[in-house]
PASE-965007 format. One record per residue (C-alpha): residue in one letter; x, y, z. Coordinates in pm, whole numbers, padded with zeros to 5 digits, always signed. Example, Ala and Ser with C-alpha at 12.3 -4.5 7.8 and 13.67 -1.06 7.14 Angstrom:
BEGIN
a+01230-00450+00780
s+01367-00106+00714
***
This chain:
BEGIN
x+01910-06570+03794
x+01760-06464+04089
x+01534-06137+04117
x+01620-05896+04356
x+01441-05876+04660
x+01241-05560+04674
x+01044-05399+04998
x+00640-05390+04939
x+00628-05093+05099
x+00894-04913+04863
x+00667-05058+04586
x+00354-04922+04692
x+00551-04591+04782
x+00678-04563+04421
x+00321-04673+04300
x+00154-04430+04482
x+00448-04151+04400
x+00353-04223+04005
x+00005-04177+04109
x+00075-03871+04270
x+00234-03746+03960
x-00013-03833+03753
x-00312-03702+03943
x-00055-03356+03961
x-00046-03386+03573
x-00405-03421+03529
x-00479-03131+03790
x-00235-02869+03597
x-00411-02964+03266
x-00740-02889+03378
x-00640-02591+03539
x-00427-02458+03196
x-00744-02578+02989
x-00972-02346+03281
x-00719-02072+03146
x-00744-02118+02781
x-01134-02062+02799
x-01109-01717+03040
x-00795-01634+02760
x-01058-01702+02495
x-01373-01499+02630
x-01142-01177+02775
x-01018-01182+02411
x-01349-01151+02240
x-01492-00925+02514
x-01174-00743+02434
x-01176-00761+02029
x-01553-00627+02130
x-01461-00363+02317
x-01174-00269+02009
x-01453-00276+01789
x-01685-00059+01993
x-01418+00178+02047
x-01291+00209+01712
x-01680+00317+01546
x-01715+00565+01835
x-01405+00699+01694
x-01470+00686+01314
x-01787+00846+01393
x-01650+01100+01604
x-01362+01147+01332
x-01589+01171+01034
x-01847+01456+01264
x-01482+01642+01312
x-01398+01582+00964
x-01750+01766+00863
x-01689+02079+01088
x-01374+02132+00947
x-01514+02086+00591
x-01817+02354+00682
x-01562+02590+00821
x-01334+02552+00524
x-01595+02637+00285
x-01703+02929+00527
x-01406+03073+00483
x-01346+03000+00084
x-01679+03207+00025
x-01522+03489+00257
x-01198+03500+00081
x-01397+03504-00287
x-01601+03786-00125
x-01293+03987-00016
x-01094+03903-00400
x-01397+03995-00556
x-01416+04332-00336
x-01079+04370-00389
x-01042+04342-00755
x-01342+04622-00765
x-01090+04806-00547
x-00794+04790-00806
x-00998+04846-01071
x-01131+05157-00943
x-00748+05256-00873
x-00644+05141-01166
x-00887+05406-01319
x-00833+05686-01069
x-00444+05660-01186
x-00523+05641-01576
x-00721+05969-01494
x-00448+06118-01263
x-00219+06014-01581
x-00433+06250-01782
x-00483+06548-01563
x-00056+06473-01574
x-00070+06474-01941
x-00308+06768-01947
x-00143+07001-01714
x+00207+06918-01895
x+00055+07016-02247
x-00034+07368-02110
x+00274+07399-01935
x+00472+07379-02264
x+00162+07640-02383
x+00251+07882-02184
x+00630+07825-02237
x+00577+07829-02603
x+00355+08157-02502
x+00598+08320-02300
x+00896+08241-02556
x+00678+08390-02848
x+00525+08700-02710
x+00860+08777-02481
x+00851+09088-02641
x+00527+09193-02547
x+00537+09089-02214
x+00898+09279-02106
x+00869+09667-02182
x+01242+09713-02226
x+01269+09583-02600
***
């Protein structure tokens, strides 16, 4: 069996073809590796950055948080002020209208006086009889 007969020059064209393509390789893994490592440090400068970001914003939430806490509690003591102030109010109406009640109470008594009055001394009063 005989081999066949094959070109030197087709040999070292294929040779340095798979050379080519194995320099190529090598080249596109050292660049993808080159990636990785800028992938790597923009994600920690970025998780950094989060992390910066995020306690300027708790911070800023929990100073927020306080004002609105101060304010709230401003205004509770107002509105105890004004319930207190108005309770005094109702109770002082509720005592001007018990007295109002009485003067009512009074003025009806001597109304039914005088009727009583009138009904009893009738005579008295009207000449004719």
């Amino acid at each position: 069996m005989e081999l066949p007969k094959v070109n030197i020059a087709v040999i070292g064209v294929i040779c340095s073809s798979l050379g080519g393509m194995v320099w190529y390789a090598s080249e596109q893994a050292s660049i993808i590796a080159n990636l990785e490592e800028t992938v790597a440090v923009l994600d920690a400068q970025s998780n950094t950055a989060e992390k910066v970001n995020m306690i300027r914003d708790i911070e800023q939430n929990k100073t927020n948080i306080n004002e609105v806490v101060s304010i709230m509690a401003e205004i509770e003591a107002d509105v105890y002020d004004e319930t207190d102030e108005l309770w005094e109010e109702i109770d002082g109406m509720s005592l001007s209208i018990m007295r109002i009640v009485e003067l009512q109470q009074r003025v009806a008594v001597l109304e039914k006086t005088l009727e009583f009055i009138n009904r009893e001394h009738k005579d008295m009063l009207d000449p004719r009889h």
